[in-house]
C-alpha positions as CSV (number, residue, x, y, z in Angstrom):
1,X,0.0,0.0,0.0
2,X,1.2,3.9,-0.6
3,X,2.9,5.4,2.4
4,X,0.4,8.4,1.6
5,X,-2.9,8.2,1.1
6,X,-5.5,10.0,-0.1
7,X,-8.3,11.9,1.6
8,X,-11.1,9.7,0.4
9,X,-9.4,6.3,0.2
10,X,-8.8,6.9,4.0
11,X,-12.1,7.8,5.3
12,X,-13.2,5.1,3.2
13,X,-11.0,2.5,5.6
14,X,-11.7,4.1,8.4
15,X,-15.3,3.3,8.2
16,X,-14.3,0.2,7.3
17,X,-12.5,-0.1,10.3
18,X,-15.3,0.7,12.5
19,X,-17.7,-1.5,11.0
20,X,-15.4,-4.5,12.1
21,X,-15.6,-4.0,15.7
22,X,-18.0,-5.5,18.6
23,X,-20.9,-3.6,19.3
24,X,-20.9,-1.9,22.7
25,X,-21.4,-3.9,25.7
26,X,-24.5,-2.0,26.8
27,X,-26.7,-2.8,23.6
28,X,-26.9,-6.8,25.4
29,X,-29.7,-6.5,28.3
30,X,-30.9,-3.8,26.0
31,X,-31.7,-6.4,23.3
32,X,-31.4,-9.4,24.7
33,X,-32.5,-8.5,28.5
34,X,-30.7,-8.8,31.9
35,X,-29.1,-11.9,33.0
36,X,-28.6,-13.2,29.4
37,X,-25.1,-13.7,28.2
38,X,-24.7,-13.1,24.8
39,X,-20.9,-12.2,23.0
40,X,-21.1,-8.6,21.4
41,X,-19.6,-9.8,18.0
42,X,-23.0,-11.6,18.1
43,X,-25.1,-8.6,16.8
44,X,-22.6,-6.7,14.7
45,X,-23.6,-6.5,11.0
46,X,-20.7,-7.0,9.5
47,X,-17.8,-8.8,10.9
48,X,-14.1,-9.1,8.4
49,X,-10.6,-9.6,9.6
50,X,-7.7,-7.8,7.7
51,X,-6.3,-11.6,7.0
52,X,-9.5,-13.1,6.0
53,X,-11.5,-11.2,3.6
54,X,-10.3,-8.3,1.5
55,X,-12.6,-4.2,1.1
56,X,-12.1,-3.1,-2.3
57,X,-11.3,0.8,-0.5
């Protein structure tokens, strides 16, 4: 990849970024209610590793 990188391409992974994460800890009882234990990478809508599959950014 470029050492620099443009504006667009940039914001473009950093959203990207964001979408790969867990969702917040707090959204569980709120969904799922107290005393349920439910992982947090359970309800996040799209889940990639950097290894596994490829963004075309």
């Amino acid at each position: 990849m470029a050492r620099y990188k443009k504006t667009g391409k940039k914001s473009r992974l950093i959203k990207k970024g964001k979408q790969t994460k867990w969702a917040p800890f707090w959204t569980i009882p709120k969904m799922y209610g107290v005393g349920r234990q439910v992982h947090p990478g359970r309800h996040t809508v799209v889940k990639r590793h950097w290894k596994r599959t490829k963004t075309k950014a």
